[in-house]
C-alpha positions as CSV (number, residue, x, y, z in Angstrom):
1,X,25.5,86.3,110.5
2,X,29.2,86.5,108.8
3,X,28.1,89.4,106.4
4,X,26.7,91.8,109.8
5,X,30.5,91.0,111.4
6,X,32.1,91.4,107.7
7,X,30.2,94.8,107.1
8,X,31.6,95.7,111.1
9,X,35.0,94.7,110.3
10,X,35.1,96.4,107.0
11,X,33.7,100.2,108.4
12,X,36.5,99.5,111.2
13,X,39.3,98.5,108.7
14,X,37.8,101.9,106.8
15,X,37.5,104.3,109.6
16,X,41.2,103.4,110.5
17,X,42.5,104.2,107.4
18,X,40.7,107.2,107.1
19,X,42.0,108.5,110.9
20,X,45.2,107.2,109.6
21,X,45.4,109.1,106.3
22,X,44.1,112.3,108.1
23,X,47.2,112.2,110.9
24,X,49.6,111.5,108.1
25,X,48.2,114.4,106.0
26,X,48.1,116.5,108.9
27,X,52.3,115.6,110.0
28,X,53.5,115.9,107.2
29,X,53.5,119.0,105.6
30,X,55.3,119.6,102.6
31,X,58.6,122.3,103.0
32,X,58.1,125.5,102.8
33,X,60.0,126.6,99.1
34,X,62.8,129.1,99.1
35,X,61.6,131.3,97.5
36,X,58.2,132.9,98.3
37,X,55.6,131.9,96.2
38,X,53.0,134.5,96.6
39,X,53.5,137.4,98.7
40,X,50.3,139.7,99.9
41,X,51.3,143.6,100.0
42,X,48.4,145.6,102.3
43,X,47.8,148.9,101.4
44,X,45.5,151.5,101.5
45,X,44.5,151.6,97.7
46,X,43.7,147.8,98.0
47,X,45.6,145.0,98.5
48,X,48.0,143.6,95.8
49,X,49.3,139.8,95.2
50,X,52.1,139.8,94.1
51,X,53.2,136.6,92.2
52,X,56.9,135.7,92.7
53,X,57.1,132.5,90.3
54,X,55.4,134.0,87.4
55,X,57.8,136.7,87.7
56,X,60.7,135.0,87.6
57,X,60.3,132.3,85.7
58,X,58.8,134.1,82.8
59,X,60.2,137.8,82.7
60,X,63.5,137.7,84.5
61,X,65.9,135.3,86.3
62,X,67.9,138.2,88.3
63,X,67.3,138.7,91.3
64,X,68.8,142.4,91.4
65,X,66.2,143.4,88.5
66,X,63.7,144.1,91.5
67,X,65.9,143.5,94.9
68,X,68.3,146.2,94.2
69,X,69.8,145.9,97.5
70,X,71.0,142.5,97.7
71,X,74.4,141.8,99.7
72,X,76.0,138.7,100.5
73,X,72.7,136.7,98.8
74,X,70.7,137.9,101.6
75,X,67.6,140.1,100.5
76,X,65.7,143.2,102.6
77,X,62.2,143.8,102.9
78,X,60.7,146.4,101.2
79,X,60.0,148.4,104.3
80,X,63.2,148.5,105.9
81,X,64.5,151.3,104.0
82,X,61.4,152.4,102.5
83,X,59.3,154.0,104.5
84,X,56.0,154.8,104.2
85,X,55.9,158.7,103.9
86,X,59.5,159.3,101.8
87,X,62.3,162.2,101.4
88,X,64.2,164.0,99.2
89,X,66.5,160.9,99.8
90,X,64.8,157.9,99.6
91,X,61.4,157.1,97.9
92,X,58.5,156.4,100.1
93,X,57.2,152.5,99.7
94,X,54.6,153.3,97.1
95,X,56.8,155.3,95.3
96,X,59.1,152.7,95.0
97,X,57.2,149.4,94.4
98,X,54.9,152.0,91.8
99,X,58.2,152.9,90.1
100,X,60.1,149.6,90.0
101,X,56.9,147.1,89.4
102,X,54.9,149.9,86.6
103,X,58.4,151.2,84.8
104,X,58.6,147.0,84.6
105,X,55.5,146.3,82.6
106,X,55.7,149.4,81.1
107,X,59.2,148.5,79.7
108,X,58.8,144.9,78.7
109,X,55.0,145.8,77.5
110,X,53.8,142.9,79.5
111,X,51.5,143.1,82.8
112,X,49.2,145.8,84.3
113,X,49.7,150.1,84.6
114,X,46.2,150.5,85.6
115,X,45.9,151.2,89.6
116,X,42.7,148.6,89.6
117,X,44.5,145.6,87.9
118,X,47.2,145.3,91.1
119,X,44.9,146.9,93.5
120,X,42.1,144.5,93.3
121,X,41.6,142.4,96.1
């Protein structure tokens, strides 16, 4: 009779620490990092991740080598100056991310030129 009421208590002891472990995992989520880790650009050639750590921690550690327009160590998005159709004085979004990102990897001879490298997902 002990080992029926041993097996009960041990699935009990078991399914409590599995509820348990599950609420914990659930509550405590890790912090979000400062810096973004990946970000997701949406476009109409095909969307393009975009790999923030592997950019800076292997091919620069300046920030103003692609945010241009930092002031007061606060950065912009993209899209608040470039639009997406540009002018004679400011380049449109693609314009801009395809000269800054390509002139890049075209310059340090590392990373993709090829529209269906970026634009693959």
């Amino acid at each position: 009779m002990s080992s029926k009421r041993d097996l009960k208590v041990a699935i009990l002891i078991m399914v409590i620490s599995m509820v348990t472990g599950i609420i914990c995992y659930a509550s405590f989520t890790p912090p979000a990092s400062e810096n973004p880790v990946r970000i997701m650009f949406q476009n109409k050639a095909g969307k393009v991740l975009f790999t923030h750590y592997i950019h800076t921690g292997d091919y620069t550690e300046d920030c103003l080598d692609c945010h241009h327009n930092l002031e007061y160590d606060e950065s912009y998005n993209c899209s608040e100056c470039h639009e997406e159709t540009g002018d004679e004085d400011m380049l449109s979004r693609a314009d801009s991310m395809h000269q800054t990102c390509m002139g890049c990897h075209e310059d340090i001879g590392a990373g993709p030129v090829e529209c269906n490298s970026c634009h693959s997902l």
